[in-house]
Every structure is written in C-alpha cells, then in structure tokens.
C-alpha positions in Angstrom: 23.5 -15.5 11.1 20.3 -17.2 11.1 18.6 -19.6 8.0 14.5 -19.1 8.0 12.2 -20.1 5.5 11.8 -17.7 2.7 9.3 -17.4 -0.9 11.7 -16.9 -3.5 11.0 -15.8 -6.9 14.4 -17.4 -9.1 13.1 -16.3 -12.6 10.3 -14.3 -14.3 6.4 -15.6 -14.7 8.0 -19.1 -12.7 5.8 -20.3 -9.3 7.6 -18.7 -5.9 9.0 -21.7 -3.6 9.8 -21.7 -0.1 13.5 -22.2 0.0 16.0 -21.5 3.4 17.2 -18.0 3.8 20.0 -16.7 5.2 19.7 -13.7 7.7 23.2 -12.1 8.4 23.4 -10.3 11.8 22.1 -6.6 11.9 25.1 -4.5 11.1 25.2 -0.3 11.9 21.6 0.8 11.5 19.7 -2.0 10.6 17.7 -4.7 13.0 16.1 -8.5 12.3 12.4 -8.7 12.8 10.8 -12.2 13.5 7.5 -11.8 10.9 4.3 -12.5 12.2 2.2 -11.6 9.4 2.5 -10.0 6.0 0.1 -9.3 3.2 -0.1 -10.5 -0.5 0.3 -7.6 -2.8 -0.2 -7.0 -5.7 3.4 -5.4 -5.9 4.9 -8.8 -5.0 3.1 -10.3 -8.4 4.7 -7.7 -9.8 8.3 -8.4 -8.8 7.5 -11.8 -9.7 6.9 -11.5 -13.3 9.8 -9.0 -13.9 7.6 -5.9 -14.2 9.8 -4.4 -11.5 12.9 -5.2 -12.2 15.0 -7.9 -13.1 17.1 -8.2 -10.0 16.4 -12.0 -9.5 16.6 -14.0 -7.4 13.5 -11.7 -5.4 12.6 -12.4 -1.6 9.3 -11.5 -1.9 6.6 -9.9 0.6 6.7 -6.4 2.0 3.2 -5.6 3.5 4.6 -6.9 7.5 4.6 -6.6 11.2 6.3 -8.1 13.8 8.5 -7.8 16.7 12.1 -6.7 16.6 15.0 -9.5 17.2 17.6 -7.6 17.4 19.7 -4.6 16.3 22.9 -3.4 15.1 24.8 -1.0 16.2 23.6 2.7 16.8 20.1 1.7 16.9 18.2 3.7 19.2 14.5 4.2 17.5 14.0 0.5 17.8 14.4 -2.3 20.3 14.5 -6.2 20.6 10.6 -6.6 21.7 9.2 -4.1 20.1 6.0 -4.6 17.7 6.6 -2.8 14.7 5.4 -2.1 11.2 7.6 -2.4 8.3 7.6 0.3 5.7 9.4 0.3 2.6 10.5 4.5 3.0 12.5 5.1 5.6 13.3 9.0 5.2 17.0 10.1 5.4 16.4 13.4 7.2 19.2 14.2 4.9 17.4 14.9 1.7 16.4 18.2 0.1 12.7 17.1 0.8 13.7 16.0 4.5 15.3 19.2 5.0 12.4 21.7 3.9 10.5 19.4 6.9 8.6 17.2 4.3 10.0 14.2 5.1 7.4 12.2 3.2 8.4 13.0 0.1 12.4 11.7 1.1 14.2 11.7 -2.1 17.1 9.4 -0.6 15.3 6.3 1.0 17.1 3.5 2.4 16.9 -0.4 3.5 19.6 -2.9 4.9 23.1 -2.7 3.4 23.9 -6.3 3.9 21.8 -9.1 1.8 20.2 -12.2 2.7 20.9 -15.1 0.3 20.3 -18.6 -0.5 22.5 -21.4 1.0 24.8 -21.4 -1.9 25.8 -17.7 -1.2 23.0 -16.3 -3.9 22.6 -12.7 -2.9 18.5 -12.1 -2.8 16.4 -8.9 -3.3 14.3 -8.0 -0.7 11.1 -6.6 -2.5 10.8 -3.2 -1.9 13.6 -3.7 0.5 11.8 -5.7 2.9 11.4 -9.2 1.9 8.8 -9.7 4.5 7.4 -13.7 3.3 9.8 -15.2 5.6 10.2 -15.8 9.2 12.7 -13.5 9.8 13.7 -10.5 8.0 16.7 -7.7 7.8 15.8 -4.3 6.9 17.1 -0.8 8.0 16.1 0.5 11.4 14.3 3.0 10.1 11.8 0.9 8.2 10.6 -0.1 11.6 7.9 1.8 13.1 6.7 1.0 16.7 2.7 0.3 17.3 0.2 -0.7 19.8 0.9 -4.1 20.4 -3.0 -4.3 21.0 -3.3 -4.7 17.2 -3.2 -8.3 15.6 -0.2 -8.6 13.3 -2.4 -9.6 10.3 -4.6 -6.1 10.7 -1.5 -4.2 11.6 1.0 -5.3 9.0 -1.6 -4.0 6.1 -0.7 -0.1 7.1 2.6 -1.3 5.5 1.7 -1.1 2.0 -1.7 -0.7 0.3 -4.1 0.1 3.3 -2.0 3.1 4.1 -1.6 4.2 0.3 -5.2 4.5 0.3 -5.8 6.0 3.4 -3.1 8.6 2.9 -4.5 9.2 -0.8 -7.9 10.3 0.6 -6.2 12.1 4.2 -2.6 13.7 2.8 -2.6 13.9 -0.6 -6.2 15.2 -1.5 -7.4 16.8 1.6 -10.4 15.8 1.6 -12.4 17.7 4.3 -15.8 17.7 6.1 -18.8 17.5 3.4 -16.5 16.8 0.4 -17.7 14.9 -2.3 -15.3 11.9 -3.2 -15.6 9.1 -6.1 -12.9 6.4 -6.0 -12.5 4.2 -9.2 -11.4 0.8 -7.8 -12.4 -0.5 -5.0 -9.9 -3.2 -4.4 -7.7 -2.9 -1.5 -5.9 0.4 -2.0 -9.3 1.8 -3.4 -11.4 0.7 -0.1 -8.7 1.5 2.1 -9.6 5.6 0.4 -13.4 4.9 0.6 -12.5 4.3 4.6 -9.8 7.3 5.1 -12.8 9.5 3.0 -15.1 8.6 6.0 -12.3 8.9 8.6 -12.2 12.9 6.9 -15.7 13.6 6.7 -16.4 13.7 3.5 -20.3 13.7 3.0 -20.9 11.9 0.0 -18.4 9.0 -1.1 -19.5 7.2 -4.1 -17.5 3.8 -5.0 -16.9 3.1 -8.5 -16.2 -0.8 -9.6 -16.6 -3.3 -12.1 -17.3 -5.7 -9.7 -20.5 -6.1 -7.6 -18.6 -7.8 -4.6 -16.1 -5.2 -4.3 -18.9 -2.1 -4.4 -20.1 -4.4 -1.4 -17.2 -3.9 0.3 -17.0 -0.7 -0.1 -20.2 0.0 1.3 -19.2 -1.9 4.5 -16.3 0.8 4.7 -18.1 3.8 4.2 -19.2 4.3 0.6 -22.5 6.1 0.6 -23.0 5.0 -3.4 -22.2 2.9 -5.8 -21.7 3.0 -9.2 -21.1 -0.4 -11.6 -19.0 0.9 -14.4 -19.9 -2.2 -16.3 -23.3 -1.2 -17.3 -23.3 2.5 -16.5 -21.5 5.8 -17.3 -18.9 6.4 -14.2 -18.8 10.2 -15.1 -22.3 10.3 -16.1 -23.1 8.6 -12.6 -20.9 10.5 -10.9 -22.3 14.2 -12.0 -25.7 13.0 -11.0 -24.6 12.3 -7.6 -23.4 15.4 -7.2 -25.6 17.7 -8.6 -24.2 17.7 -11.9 -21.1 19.1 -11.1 -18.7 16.8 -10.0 -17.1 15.3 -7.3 -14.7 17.4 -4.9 -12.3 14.8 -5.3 -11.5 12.1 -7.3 -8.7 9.1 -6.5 -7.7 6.5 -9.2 -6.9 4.0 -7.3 -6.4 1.9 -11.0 -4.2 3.6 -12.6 -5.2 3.3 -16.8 -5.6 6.0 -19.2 -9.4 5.2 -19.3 -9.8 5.0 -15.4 -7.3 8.1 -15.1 -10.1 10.3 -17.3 -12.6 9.3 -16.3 -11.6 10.7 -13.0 -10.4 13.5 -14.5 -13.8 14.3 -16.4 -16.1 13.4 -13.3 -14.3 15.9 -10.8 -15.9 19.3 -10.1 -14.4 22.6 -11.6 -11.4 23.4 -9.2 -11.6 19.6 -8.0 -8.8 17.1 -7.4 -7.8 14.1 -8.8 -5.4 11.7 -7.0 -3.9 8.9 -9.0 -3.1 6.5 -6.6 -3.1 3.0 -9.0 0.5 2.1 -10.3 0.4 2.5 -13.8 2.6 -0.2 -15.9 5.5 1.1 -17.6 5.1 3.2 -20.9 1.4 4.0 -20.5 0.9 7.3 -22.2 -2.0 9.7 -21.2 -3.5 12.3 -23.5 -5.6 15.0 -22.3 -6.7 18.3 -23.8 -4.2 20.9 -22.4 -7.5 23.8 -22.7 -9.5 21.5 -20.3 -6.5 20.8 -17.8 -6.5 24.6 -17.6 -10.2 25.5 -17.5 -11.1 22.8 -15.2 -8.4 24.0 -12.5 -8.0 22.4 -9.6 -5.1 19.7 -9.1 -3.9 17.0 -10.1 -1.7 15.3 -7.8 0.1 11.5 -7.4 0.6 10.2 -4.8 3.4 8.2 -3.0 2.7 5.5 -0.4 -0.2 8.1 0.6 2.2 10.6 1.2 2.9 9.0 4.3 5.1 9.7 6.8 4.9 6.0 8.9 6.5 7.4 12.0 3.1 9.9 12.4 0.4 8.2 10.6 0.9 4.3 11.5 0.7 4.8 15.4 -2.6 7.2 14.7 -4.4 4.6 12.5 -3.8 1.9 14.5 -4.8 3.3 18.1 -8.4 4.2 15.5 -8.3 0.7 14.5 -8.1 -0.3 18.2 -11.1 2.6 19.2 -13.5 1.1 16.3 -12.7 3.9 14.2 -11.1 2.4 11.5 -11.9 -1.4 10.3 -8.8 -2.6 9.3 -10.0 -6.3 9.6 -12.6 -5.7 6.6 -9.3 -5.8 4.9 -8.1 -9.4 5.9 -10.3 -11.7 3.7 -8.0 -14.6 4.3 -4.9 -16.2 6.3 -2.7 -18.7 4.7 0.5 -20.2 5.9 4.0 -19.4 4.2 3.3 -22.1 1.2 0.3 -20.7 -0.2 1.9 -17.7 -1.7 1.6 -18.7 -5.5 -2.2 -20.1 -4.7 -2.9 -16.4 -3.3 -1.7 -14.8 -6.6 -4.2 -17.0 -8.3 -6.8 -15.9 -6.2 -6.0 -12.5 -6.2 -5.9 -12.7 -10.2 -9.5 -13.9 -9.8 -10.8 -10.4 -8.1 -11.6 -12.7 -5.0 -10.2 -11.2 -1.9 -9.0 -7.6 -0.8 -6.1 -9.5 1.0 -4.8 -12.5 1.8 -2.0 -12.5 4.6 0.6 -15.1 5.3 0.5 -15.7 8.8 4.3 -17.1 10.7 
C-alpha cells in the first residue's frame, strides 16, 4: 500500500484538488504503474461535471503512460520496468466478440478489482478505470500495453485515448484506402489525430472542416490537403466541390451533434462512409430521411476507441512515431504539473490547445 498524490473530483461542476491517494498492492491480475505523463481530456471534464456518471468521489485522468511498479499475482504480459500505455479496454478473450477473433469490439472489458481511496477509507472511481492524474496508478494487467521506450511519455501516453480514437476512426473503422477522399468535421484532437491516420492510409484528398481558424492550421500541419471554415461557408457545399461534386469517400464526425452528424451524412459520396467518432451527450436524437439512408448506401458506422485493439495498434504507431511517420508531438500543445488540472479545463473550454499533458 502506497499514498501518491491524486486530482480528485468530490462533487459535480466543483474545481478537482490534489488530495493523497491510496494505492492498495496489485492483487491477481492487476499491476501499479508509476505515471509519467497523462493527457487532459475532454472525457475527464466530463466525469467531472457528472455527465458520466455519478460515481463520486472520481480519480480523474486516463489518457497515460508509464513504467510498471509491480504486479500481482499471475501476471505474465507485464513486468516491473516495463514502459507501457494505459488503455481503458482490456479485452476478456472470453466474450462473444473475443471469441469470433474480434477482440476489439470485447463486450466484457475489465479494470482493477480493488479501489484506491482517500485517507479516510473513501472508495474512488478511477475514470474509465484508470485514474491516470496521479503518481501511481492500479489498473488491470491487461490495460497495460508495452511500447518502445524510445517514445517520450507525454507523446506516448496520447495513443491512450483520443489520438488513437482518431487514428483508428480513419485506419479500422472506415477503411480508408490509397486515393480516398476524406472530410473530418472537427479538428480538435480526436479530429486531427483522423486527418493524420487519413495520411498514414493514403487517402489523396483530405479536407478539414472547423470553426476555428487555428485548428484548420493544425490540421494542415498533420496532413489536411484543404480546409473548409464552416463559420462562413457551406461544409457540404464545400465539400462537393472538392470532390467533384460528388462527395467525399469518407466522412468522420469527430463532434458528434445532429447538425455536424448530417452534415457528414449529406457531404459523403453515394456508397460513401460516415464514421461518427464525437461522443454525443446523452438523449441527443437524430432524424434522417429513412429514403435517403437507403439510396445513398454506403455505411454508416461508430466507432469505439478507433476500433482498436491496443495490443496491435499502440506498438505500430509508436515505432511510426519514432521513424517520422506519424507526429504525435503536434499533439502535445502544453505540459503542466499535477495542480494545473482545473486551469487546463479552462483552457481547453477556450478551444486553445489540442492537449495539455500533466507531466509526473
């Protein structure tokens, strides 16, 4: 048992603090990880003002690498030493999905059995199972996934959340191939990160839709071709004319509104794809002519974490990382120490950064 400095969130909409944390020793299956960096996602906002769940108090931070501590009993993927990225789905094997060998779609998930709590006994909840804004963390086994230690922490902790969901988006879950056409709406950090994994495909054209003049920047810098500012013009009318008038081959809301979610559906080619990829908040409702789903064709797909499977993708993207393939620093727009949590959320409010990342 070990006490580390933690962010906890004690109520909804109220500032985090840094409080002391204790870390039980890893039991059957699970292993401690001493953090060395973890980004500041929008998820963990989320937890923070209840728009999760209401499981408080919440450890917060999820998006993490590090180097295992140590490990419980039965523990053989992982090993004190090892640099690893956490992930928040580690796959059963178990599972119908597992079973039919697509493991990325595990139905039956797990983290750590035992909790960390406050001093006074207070059982915390790890977001997403992780609770990765602290110095140490307990999480299952299988949420660690071993990577070039070549990688800095604050680059390689990234593939742990929103970097890989866009990646994956663009690479798993619509296929984009050699000389596709691809528009992403939203060009934060999940929406980049499928502007960089469309140019890690191939895709020959890769416009970047945005309200926001700095992010298009951005997304040129990772591979966009074009940009379209949805603030003064017509996405799907800017869209169609970059491709010819028909379309884009694929299309990936990485917003997740009604009004972003058709507009990607509307400014996809006939027999395109559309990839929702932004978390839409709870009871949004979508309507779409059912005639138009049909005569359009194509797909129209979600997608979970990018459909990754962390084992195979997170060793892959960071060896490209570490070839110059894949810039995963254009990701990191600042480093702040444990206490500037709440200030980050501010600043991510703002629009101002892709990521910020709490460096330990």
């Amino acid at each position: 048992m070990q006490h580390v400095r933690g962010v906890v969130a004690r109520a909804q909409g109220e500032p985090v603090s840094v409080e002391t944390v204790v870390v039980p020793d890893p039991g059957p299956g699970e292993a401690v990880v001493r953090v060395q960096a973890c980004g500041v996602c929008h998820t963990d906002l989320h937890y923070r003002e209840g728009g999760v769940n209401d499981e408080f108090p919440f450890l917060l931070g999820h998006e993490a690498a590090g180097v295992v501590e140590s490990v419980g009993p039965g523990v053989t993927e992982v090993g004190p030493g090892d640099f690893v990225v956490l992930n928040w789905r580690a796959v059963c094997g178990q599972c119908r999905a597992c079973l039919r060998g697509r493991p990325w779609y595990c139905f039956d998930t797990h983290n750590a059995r035992q909790r960390m709590t406050l001093l006074d006994g207070t059982e915390l909840t790890p977001a997403l199972g992780i609770g990765a804004f602290a110095e140490k963390t307990l999480v299952a086994a299988g949420q660690c996934t071993k990577v070039d230690p070549a990688a800095r922490p604050e680059v390689a902790g990234l593939l742990g959340c929103g970097v890989m969901a866009g990646i994956g988006a663009a690479v798993n879950t619509a296929g984009v191939g050699r000389g596709d056409s691809v528009a992403v709406i939203g060009c934060g950090g999940v929406g980049g990160a499928a502007v960089a994994g469309s140019r890690l495909a191939g895709a020959g054209r890769i416009i970047a839709v945005d309200l926001d003049d700095r992010k298009l920047d951005g997304a040129r810098g990772l591979g966009a071709t074009h940009t379209v500012n949805a603030a003064n013009t017509d996405p799907v009318e800017a869209v169609r004319a970059l491709t010819g008038g028909f379309g884009a081959d694929v299309v990936i809301d990485a917003v997740g509104t009604p009004s972003t979610y058709e507009q990607a559906f509307r400014a996809r080619d006939l027999a395109g794809t559309v990839v929702l990829v932004g978390v839409p908040t709870p009871g949004t409702r979508l309507e779409l002519p059912l005639a138009e789903v049909f005569g359009r064709g194509g797909a129209l797909k979600s997608s979970w974490y990018g459909d990754c499977l962390p084992s195979r993708d997170f060793p892959v993207l960071i060896d490209l990382h570490l070839q110059g393939r894949l810039d995963l620093e254009a990701f990191v727009s600042e480093t702040i120490p444990l206490d500037g949590v709440e200030k980050a959320f501010a600043t991510m409010r703002g629009g101002d950064v892709l990521r910020s990342v709490v460096l330990l």
